[in-house]
C-alpha positions in Angstrom: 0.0 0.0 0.0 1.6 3.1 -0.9 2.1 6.0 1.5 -0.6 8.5 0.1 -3.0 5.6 0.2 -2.5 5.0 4.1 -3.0 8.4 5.1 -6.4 8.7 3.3 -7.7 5.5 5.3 -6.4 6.8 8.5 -8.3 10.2 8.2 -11.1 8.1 7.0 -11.2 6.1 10.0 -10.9 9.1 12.7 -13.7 11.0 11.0 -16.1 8.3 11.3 -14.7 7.9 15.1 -15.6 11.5 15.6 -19.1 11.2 13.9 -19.3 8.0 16.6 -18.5 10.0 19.4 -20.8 12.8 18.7 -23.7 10.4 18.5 -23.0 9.0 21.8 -22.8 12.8 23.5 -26.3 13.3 21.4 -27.8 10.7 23.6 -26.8 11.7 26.6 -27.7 15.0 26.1 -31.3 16.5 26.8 -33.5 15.9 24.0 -35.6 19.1 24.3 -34.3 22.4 24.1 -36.3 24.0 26.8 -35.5 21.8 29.6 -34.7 24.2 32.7 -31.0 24.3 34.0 -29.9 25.2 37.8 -27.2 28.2 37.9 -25.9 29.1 40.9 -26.5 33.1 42.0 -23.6 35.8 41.5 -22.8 36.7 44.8 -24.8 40.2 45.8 -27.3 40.0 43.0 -30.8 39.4 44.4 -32.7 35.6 43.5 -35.6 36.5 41.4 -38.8 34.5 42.6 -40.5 32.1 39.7 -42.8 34.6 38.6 -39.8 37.1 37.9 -40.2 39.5 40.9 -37.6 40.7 42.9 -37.3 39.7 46.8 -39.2 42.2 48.9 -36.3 44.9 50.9 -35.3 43.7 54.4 -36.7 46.0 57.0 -34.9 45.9 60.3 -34.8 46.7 64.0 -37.8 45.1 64.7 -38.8 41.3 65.4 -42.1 41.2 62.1 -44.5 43.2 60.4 -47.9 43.6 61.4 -50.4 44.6 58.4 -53.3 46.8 59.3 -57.1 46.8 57.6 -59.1 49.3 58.5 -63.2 48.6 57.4 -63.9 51.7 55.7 -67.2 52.2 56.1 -66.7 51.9 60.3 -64.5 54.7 60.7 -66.5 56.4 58.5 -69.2 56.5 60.4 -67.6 57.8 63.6 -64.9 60.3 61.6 -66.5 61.7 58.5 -70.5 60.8 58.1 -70.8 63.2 55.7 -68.4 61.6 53.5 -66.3 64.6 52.5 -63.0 63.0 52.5 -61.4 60.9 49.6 -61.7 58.1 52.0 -65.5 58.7 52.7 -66.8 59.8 49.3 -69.2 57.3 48.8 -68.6 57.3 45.1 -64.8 55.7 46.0 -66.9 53.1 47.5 -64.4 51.3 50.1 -64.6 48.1 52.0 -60.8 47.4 53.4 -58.0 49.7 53.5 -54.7 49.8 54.9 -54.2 51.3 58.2 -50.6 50.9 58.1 -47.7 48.3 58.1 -46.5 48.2 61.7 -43.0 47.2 62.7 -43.4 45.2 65.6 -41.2 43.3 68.0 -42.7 40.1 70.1 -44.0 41.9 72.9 -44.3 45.8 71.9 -43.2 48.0 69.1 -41.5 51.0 68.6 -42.6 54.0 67.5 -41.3 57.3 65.9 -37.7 56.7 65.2 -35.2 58.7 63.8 -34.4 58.3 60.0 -32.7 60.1 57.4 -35.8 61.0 55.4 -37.9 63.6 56.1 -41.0 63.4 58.5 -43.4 64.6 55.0 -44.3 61.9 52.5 -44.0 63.6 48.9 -47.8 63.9 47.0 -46.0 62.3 44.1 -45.0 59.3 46.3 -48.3 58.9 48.6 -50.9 59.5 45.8 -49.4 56.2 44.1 -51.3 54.5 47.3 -54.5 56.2 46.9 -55.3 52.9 45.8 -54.9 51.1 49.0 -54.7 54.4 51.7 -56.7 56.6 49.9 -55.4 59.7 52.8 -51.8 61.5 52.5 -52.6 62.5 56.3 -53.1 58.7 57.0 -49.9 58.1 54.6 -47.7 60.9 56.3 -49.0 59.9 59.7 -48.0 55.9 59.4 -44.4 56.8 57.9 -43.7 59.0 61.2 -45.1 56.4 63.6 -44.3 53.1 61.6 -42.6 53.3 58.6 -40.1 55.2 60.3 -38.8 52.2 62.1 -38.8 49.7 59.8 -35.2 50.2 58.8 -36.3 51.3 55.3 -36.7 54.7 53.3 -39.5 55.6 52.4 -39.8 54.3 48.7 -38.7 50.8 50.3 -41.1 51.1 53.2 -44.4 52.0 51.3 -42.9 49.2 48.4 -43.2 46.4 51.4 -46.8 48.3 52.6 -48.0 47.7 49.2 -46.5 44.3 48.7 -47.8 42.9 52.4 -51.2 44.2 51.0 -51.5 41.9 47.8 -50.2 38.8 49.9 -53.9 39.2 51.1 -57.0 37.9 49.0 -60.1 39.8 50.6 -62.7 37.3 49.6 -66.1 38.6 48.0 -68.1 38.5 51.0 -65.8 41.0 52.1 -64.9 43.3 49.9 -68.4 45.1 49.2 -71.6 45.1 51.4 -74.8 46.3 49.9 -76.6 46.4 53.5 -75.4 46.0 57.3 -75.1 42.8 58.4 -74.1 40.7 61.4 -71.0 38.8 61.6 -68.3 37.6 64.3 -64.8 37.6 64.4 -64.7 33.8 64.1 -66.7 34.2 60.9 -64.1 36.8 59.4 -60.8 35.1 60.7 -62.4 31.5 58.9 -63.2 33.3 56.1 -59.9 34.9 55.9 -58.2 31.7 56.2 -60.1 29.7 53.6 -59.3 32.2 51.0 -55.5 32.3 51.7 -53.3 29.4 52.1 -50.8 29.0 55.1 -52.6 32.2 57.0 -53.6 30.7 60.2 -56.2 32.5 62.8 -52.9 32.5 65.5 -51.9 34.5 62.7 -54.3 37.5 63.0 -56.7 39.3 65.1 -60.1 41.2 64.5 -60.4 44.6 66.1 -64.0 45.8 66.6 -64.9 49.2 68.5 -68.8 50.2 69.5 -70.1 46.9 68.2 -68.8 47.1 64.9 -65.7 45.6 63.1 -62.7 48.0 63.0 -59.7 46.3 61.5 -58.7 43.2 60.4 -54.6 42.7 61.6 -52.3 40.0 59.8 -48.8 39.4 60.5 -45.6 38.2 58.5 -42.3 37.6 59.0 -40.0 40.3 57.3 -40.0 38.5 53.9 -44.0 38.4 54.0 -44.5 35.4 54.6 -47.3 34.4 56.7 -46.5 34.3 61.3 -48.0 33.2 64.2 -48.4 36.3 66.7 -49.1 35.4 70.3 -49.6 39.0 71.4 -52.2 40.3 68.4 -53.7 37.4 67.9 -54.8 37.5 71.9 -55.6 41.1 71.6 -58.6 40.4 69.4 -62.2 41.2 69.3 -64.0 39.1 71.6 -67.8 40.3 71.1 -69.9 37.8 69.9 -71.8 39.7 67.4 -70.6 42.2 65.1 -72.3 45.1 62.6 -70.5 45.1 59.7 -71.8 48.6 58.0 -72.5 48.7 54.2 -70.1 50.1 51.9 -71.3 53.1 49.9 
């Protein structure tokens, strides 16, 4: 066999090992393109959750969070009958609001700290909660007492308010009422429950003041998740019966 001749063969015979090994690599491989691969997290970038959104910020100082739902149409009643205030207007027609996000520690909570940001809550920043806490004097009034010692500015603190507030599904027997009705805080607390997994009634209290229901308070651990609270959840309402005034 001459020389020229043996060369060809051998580079015959490592392309068709090449095409081999390539096969077997194939088959080993994952056969569909989208299957999902773990990568491990660049050291200070934040883990984005499976629906895309970022981790809420870390408040701290404090011990958990204690979420605040005032029924509307109660303080209404004793504050502003005439319904002259954005709250009130009975063409906003509200059933739960925020009251506020409190910091609080297991037994107590503290209270008008000292931050860098100022005591006033810009329009531009509290009219993007109108939503939720339709009054800049209720906004300005919980950043001084509460959001002010969270351990947070204010864009971060009044991100977490609005963030604790959609962790919460107010079911539909809840969230409007064409006429007064009777109700307990066993009844709200069970309904609460049912409509959002993991909360717990050791998890929450019902407020009520001159026979009607007041507020509605849930608590979470700093990153929002749902918490057992010994101290609010033994603070409850303990009337039997309840008004629960229409919304407008």
């Amino acid at each position: 066999m001459s020389g020229f001749r043996r060369i060809v063969l051998l580079l015959l015979g490592a392309l068709l090992l090449a095409a081999c090994d390539g096969e077997s690599d194939a088959r080993k491989a994952p056969q569909n393109a989208n299957t999902s691969m773990t990568t491990t997290p660049i050291a200070g970038n934040p883990v984005k959750t499976p629906s895309g959104a970022q981790p809420v910020p870390l408040g701290s100082g404090f011990d958990f969070y204690v979420l605040s739902l005032s029924w509307s149409p109660s303080w209404c009643i004793e504050n502003d009958p005439s319904g002259r205030t954005e709250q009130c207007d009975p063409d906003n027609s509200h059933g739960f609001i925020v009251h506020g996000l409190w910091p609080q520690n297991e037994q107590g909570y503290p209270e008008f700290c000292r931050t860098r940001d100022p005591d006033r809550v810009p329009d531009a920043l509290g009219r993007t909660l109108f939503d939720i806490m339709p009054s800049m004097g209720l906004i300005g009034h919980e950043w001084r007492k509460h959001g002010s010692c969270s351990g947070l500015g204010q864009r971060d603190y009044f991100a977490v308010l609005r963030a604790a507030r959609e962790k919460v599904t107010i079911p539909p027997a809840l969230q409007s009422v064409a006429s007064p009705r009777r109700t307990s805080a066993a009844e709200i607390e069970t309904a609460l429950t049912t409509a959002n997994p993991g909360l717990r009634t050791n998890a929450m209290a019902v407020s009520c003041a001159a026979g009607r229901v007041d507020e509605v308070r849930i608590c979470f651990n700093k990153d929002l998740s749902f918490r057992a609270c010994g101290e609010i959840d033994r603070a409850g309402c303990t009337v039997k019966s309840l008004s629960l005034p229409a919304t407008p």
